[in-house]
Every structure is written in C-alpha cells, then in structure tokens.
C-alpha positions in Angstrom: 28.5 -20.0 -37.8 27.0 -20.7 -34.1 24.2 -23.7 -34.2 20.8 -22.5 -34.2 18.2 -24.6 -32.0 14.2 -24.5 -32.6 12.9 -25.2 -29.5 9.7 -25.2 -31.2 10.5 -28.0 -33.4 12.9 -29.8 -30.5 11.6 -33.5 -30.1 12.1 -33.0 -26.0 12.8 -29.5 -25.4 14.8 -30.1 -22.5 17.6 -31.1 -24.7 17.8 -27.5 -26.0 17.9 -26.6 -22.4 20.7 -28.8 -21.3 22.7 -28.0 -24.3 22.5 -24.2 -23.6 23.5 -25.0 -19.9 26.6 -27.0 -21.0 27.4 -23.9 -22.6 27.1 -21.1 -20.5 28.7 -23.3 -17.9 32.0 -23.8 -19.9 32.2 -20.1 -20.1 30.7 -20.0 -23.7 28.1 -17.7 -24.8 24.5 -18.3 -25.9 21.7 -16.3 -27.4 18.6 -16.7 -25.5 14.9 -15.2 -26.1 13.1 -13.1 -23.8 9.8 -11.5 -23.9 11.0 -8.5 -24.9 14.0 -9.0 -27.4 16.8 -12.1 -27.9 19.8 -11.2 -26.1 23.1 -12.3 -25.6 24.1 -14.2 -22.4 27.3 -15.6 -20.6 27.8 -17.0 -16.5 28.2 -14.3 -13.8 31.2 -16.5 -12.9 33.1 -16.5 -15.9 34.5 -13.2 -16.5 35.6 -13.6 -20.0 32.1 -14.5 -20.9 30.8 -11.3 -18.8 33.3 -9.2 -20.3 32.5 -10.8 -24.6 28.9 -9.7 -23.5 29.9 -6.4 -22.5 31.3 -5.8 -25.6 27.5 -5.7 -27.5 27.1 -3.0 -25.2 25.2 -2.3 -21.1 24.1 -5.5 -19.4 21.9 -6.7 -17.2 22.3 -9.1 -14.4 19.7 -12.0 -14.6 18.9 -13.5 -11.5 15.7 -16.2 -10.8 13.7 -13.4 -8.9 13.1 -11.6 -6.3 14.8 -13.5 -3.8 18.1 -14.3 -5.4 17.7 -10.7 -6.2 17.7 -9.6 -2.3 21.0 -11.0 -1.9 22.6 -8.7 -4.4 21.1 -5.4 -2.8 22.6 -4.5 0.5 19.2 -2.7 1.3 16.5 -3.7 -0.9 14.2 -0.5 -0.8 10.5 -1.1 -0.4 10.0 0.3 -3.8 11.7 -2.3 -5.5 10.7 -5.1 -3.9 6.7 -4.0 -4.8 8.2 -3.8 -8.3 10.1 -6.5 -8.0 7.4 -9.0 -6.6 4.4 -7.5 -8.8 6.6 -7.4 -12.1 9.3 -10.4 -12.4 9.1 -12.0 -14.3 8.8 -9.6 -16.6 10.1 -6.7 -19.0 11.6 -4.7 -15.8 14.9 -3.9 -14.8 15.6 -2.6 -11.7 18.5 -0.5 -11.3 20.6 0.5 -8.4 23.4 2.8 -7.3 26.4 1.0 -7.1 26.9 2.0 -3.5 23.6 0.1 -2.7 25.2 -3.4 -3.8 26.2 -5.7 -1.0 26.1 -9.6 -0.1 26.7 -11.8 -3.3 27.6 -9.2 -5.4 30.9 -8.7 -3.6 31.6 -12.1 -4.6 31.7 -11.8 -8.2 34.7 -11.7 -10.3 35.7 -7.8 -9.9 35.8 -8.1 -13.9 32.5 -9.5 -13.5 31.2 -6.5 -11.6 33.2 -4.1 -14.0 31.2 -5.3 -17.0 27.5 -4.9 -15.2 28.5 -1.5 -14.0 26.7 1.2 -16.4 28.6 4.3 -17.4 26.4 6.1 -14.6 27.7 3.8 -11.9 24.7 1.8 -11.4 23.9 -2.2 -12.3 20.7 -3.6 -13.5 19.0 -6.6 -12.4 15.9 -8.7 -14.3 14.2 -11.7 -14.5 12.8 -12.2 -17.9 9.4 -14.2 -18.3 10.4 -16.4 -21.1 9.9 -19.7 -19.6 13.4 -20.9 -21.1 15.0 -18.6 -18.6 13.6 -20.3 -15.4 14.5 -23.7 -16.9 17.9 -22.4 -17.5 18.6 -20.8 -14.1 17.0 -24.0 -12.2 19.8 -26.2 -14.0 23.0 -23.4 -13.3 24.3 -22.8 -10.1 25.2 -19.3 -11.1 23.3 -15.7 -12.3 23.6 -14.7 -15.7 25.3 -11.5 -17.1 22.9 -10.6 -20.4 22.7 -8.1 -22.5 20.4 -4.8 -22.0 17.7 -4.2 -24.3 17.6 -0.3 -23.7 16.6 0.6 -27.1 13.8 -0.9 -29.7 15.8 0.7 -33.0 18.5 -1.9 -31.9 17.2 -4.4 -30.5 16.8 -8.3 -31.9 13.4 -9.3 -33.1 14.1 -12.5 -34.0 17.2 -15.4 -33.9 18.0 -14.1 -37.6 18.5 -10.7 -36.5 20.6 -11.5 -33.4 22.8 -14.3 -36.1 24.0 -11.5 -37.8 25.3 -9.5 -35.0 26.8 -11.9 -32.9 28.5 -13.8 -35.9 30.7 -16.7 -33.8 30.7 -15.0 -30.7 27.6 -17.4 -29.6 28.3 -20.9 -29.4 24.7 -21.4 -29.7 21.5 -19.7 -30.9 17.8 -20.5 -29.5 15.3 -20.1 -31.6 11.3 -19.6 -29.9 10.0 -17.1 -32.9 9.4 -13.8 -32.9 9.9 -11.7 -29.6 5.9 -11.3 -27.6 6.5 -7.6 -27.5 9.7 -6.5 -29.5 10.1 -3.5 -27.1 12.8 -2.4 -24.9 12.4 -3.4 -21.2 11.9 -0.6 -18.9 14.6 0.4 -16.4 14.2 1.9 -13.6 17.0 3.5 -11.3 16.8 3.6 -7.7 18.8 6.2 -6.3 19.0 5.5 -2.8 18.2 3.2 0.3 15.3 5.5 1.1 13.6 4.3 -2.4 14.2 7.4 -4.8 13.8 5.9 -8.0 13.3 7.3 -11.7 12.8 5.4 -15.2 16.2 5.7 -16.7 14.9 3.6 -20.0 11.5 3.6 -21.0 10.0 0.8 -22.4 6.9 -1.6 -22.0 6.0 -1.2 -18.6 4.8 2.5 -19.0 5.3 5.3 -16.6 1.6 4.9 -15.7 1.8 0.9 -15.0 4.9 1.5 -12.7 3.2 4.2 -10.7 0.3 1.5 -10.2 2.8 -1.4 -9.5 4.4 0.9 -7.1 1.5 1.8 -5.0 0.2 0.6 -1.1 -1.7 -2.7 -1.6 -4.2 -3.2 1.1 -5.9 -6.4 0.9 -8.9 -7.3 3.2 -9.7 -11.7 3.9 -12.9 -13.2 5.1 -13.7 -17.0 3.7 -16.2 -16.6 1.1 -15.4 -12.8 -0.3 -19.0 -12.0 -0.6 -19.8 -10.6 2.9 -17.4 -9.2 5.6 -14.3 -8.7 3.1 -16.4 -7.0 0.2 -18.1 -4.3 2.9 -14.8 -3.7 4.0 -13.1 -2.8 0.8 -15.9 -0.7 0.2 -16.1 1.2 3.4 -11.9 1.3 3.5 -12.0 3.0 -0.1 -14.5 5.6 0.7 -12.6 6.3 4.2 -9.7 6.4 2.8 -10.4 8.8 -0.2 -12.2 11.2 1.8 -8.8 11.6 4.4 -6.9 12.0 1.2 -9.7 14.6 -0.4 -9.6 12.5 -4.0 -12.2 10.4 -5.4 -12.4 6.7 -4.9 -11.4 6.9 -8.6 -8.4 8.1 -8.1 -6.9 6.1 -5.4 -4.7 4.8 -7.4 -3.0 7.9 -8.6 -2.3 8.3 -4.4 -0.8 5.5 -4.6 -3.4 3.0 -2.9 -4.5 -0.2 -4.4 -8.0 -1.9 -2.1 -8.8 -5.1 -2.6 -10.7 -8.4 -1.2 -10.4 -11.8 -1.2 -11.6 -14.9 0.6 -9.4 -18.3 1.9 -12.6 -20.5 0.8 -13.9 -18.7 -2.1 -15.4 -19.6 -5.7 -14.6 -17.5 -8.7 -16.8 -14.7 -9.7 -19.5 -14.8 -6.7 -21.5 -11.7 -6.4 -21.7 -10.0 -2.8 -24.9 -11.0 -0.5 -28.2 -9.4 -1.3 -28.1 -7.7 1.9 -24.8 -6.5 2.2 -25.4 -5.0 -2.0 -29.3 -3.2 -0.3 -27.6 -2.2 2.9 -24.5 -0.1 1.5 -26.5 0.6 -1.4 -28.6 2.9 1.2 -25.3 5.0 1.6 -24.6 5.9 -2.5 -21.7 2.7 -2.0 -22.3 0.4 -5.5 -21.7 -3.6 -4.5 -23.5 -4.8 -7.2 -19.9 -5.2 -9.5 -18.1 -6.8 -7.0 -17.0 -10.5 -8.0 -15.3 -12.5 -5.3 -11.5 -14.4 -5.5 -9.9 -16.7 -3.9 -7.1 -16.0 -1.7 -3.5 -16.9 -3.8 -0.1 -17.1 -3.6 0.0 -13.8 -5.7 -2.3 -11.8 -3.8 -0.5 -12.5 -0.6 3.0 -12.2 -2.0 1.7 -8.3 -3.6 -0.4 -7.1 -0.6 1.7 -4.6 1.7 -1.5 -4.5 4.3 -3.4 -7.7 4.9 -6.6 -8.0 7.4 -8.5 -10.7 8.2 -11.9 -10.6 9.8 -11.1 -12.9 12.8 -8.2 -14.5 14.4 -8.8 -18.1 12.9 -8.5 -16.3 9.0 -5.1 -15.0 9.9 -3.9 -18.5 11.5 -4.8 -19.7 8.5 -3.0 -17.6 6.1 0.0 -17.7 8.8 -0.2 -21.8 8.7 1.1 -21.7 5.5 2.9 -18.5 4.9 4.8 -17.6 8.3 7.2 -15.3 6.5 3.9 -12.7 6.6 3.3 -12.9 10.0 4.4 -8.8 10.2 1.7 -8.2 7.2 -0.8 -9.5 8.3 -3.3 -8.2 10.8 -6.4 -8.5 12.6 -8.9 -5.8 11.2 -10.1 -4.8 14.5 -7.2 -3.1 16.4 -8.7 -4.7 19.6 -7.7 -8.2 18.4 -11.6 -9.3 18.6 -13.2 -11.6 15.6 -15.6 -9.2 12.8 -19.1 -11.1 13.2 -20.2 -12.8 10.5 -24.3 -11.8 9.7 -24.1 -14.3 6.8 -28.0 -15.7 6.8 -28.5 -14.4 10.3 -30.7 -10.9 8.6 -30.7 -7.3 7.8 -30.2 -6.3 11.8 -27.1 -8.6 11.8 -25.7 -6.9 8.1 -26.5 -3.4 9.9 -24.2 -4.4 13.2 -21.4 -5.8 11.1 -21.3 -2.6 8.9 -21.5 -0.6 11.7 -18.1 -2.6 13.3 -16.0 -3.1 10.3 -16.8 1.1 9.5 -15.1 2.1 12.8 -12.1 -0.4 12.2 -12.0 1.2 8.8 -11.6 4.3 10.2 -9.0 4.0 12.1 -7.2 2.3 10.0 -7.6 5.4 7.4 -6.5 7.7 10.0 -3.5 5.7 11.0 -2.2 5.8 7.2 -3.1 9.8 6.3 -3.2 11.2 9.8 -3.9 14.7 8.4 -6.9 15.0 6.8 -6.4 16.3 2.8 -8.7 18.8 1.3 -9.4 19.5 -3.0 -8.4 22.6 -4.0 
C-alpha cells in the first residue's frame, strides 16, 4: 500500500512537502488534496506519470496561475484572463480548444499532451487553492498533469476514499481532512480567440458567479475613498444604467461591475457629510458606502481604472507599471478632479458638477447607443 502522510499531524509540514516533490519529480505519482476533491497527480514532464494519470480518467493541467497559464495559451482571450485573475486559485478550470494552445505547451512530451487532450479536443488548465499546491509548484520546476474532478458521484472526499481507488499506483497519499467543498470544479470551455466560452462541467462556481466574474470591472481611485472616488462611482452607475436602459441593480447582469477605492484609505469610512446631502438631493443613496483601500487584488481585477488626478495614477503606475494601459486619468482632458474636501458645500457642488460630465463621457464611450426597456 502507498504511505499515507497527515500533514495535519506533520511535526514540520514542509517535510510532507519535500517528500511529495521528491516524488513527483522521479516520475512517481502522488495524491494530493484540493479544495474541491483529492486527486491524483504526476509531472508534466514525465509522460509515464501523465499517461498512469490518464488512466483514472480526463485531466487537468495545473499550473501556479495566471501567468504560467499565459504561456500555454497562444491567445489568452480576455474572458479567461478576468476568470482567470478573479478565480485562481480556485475551483475553476478553464478550458480551451486545442487549436488555441501555443508557447510551452508545444514543448511538452507529445504523450504528455495526448493524455491532457479531452475526447472533445480541448485541455484544461487550474490552479487549485489548497495551499499545498502553491508550496508544491514553488519547489518543482515543472506543471503538473492531475486528475479532473468533473463529477461529485465520483469524486474523492477524503485520503480513504481516494486509498482505495488508486491502490499502489500512488507512491504517496496526503492527508489534510475532509475536502472544503466536496464538489466538482466547474469547467468552462472557451471556444475561440475571440472569447466564446460555455460551462462544459458544472460545479461550485455556479453559472450566476461566472457571469459576475466575467463582467467589465471599472474601478474609480482618489486617496481617502470618501469624497471624489465615492461621487464618482455613484454618478458612473446611474450614467451608465440609464445608456443601457436597466436599473443600477442590474448592472451586473450587463456585465458591469463599479467600484471605488482610495491609495491612502482606512477600512469602513463612511463618505463626507456633504458629498452623502449633496447627491442625496438627486434620489443617489451615499449613506452605505464604506471606503477601501487600494490592493493588489483590486488592481490586478479592474479592466477600467481612473484616478482623480495625475499624481494618483503615478502612484499606482510607481509600483505597478505593467497597468500603465489600464489606467486612466478620469478627465479625458488629462486635468486633476478638485478636491472640495473641508473647502464647503459650493466646492462639493463644483466637483460634482466636473466628475458628472467626465462620467458621461465615459458612459457614452462604452454604450455609444443609447438602450431603452421594453
């Protein structure tokens, strides 16, 4: 029988990491958990390992994440990498035609590539949440061939269930408890370089939850996210719904995501008095809104930044230079958004009045033809 390891019970854990390592990288294959189910997993580079997977039944290809993932896909569309970025790790596979494949995947073992292709010509790619996985991938100098979780009636629960279906195919067994959700992963298939995709498995991430993952992220920046950035998400979402002739409330199901944030925020900030009274005048609630900081995670899931003034995006830019085609001034003229913070209600009135023209423009330039309700 295969040796079983608890990494909850594992005096260093890293141990248990290094020993599955050793394994995978001498072509052996190892039973690993993910948030979803265990599976079994071999090296991308080893074809006999890909091919013993293969033989439980469709695989996946693991990679770290997005960006290891771009340099499989030939033409990443801009659908998957907004699922991609929003959703790995996670309980997502993205699938693609095999015509889309390109760069590293033409240098895998062509038995390799034999054993990830489905019996619909496509491949899947993942990154699994389970923190094992990272520390796993880190250590290996290689992607990971794993198998597919498509279905919950077969899937493995826990390190008992997958023991008695590998037998002594595994060289070793990890054991982290039950699995979180004990679901298949969703798959979704794109279709095409033009982003045509469909959910070829369903599983956790629900068809609802995709379409939200999927949609425009626009994502407004000022420093403290109680003033300028606030009014502006506001004022966007109410031009915006009106060119599309749907509720604010159902943005969302347009496929439009609004948001605010600041660089030099505090958590949970409510917006200025004056900025709440002043839009409050034109049926617009502010009285919700909580502010955020700027992070990592907003930046890396907006598809639209602006920033209030030229020093904000400098800012941003500073540190993330790879955005510098994301994000934008607000004002289409290049020229700063005032800020009326303590300066009175004449200077909130102004500052409305100049971040509701930039607004909309910025509306029209995404729906240029106004919708109507039926």
């Amino acid at each position: 029988m295969p040796e079983i390891l608890d990494l909850r019970r594992a005096d260093d854990p890293r141990d248990v990491i290094h020993r599955a390592c050793e394994e995978l990288s001498q072509g052996r294959l190892v039973v690993l958990p993910t948030e979803t189910f265990y599976t079994i997993v071999g090296a991308a580079l080893q074809p006999d390992a890909a091919k013993q997977v293969r033989s439980f039944g469709e695989t996946t290809l693991v990679v770290k994440g997005l960006d290891e993932g771009r340099d499989y896909i030939a033409t990443l569309p801009t659908g998957a990498r907004k699922l991609a970025s929003r959703c790995w790790p996670g309980p997502l596979v993205l699938s693609f035609a095999n015509e889309m494949l390109g760069g590293l995947w033409k240098r895998l073992p062509p038995s390799t590539q034999t054993s990830l292709t489905t019996s619909d010509g496509g491949v899947g790619i993942r990154t699994p949440a389970h923190a094992v996985w990272h520390e796993i991938q880190r250590l290996l100098p290689t992607s990971l061939v794993a198998l597919a979780d498509t279905a919950a009636s077969t899937g493995w629960r826990t390190v008992a269930e997958a023991t008695g279906a590998v037998g002594n195919l595994a060289a070793l067994l990890i054991d982290d408890g039950p699995s979180r959700y004990g679901e298949a992963t969703t798959d979704v298939r794109f279709h095409d370089a033009a982003g045509n995709w469909s959910i070829r498995n369903p599983g956790v991430v629900s068809d609802r939850n995709l379409q939200r993952l999927a949609s425009e992220i626009v994502l407004f920046v000022c420093t403290g996210n109680t003033c300028r950035s606030p009014m502006a998400e506001v004022l966007f979402r109410r031009a915006l719904s009106r060119r599309l002739g749907c509720p604010d409330d159902d943005l969302v199901d347009q496929g439009y995501i609004v948001l605010s944030a600041g660089l030099s925020a505090a958590v949970g900030s409510p917006a200025s008095r004056d900025g709440v009274e002043l839009l409050a005048e034109e049926h617009i609630d502010l009285r919700g809104h909580e502010s955020q900081p700027l992070t990592e995670r907003l930046l890396n899931q907006a598809d639209q930044i602006y920033t209030m003034t030229w020093s904000h995006r400098q800012a941003i830019l500073a540190e993330r230079p790879d955005l510098t085609e994301r994000v934008q001034l607000l004002s289409p003229d290049k020229a700063d958004v005032s800020d009326p913070i303590g300066a009175g209600r004449a200077a909130y009135e102004a500052c409305k009045q100049e971040i509701q023209r930039y607004v909309d423009a910025l509306a029209e330039r995404i729906v240029p033809e106004m919708k109507t309700t039926p």
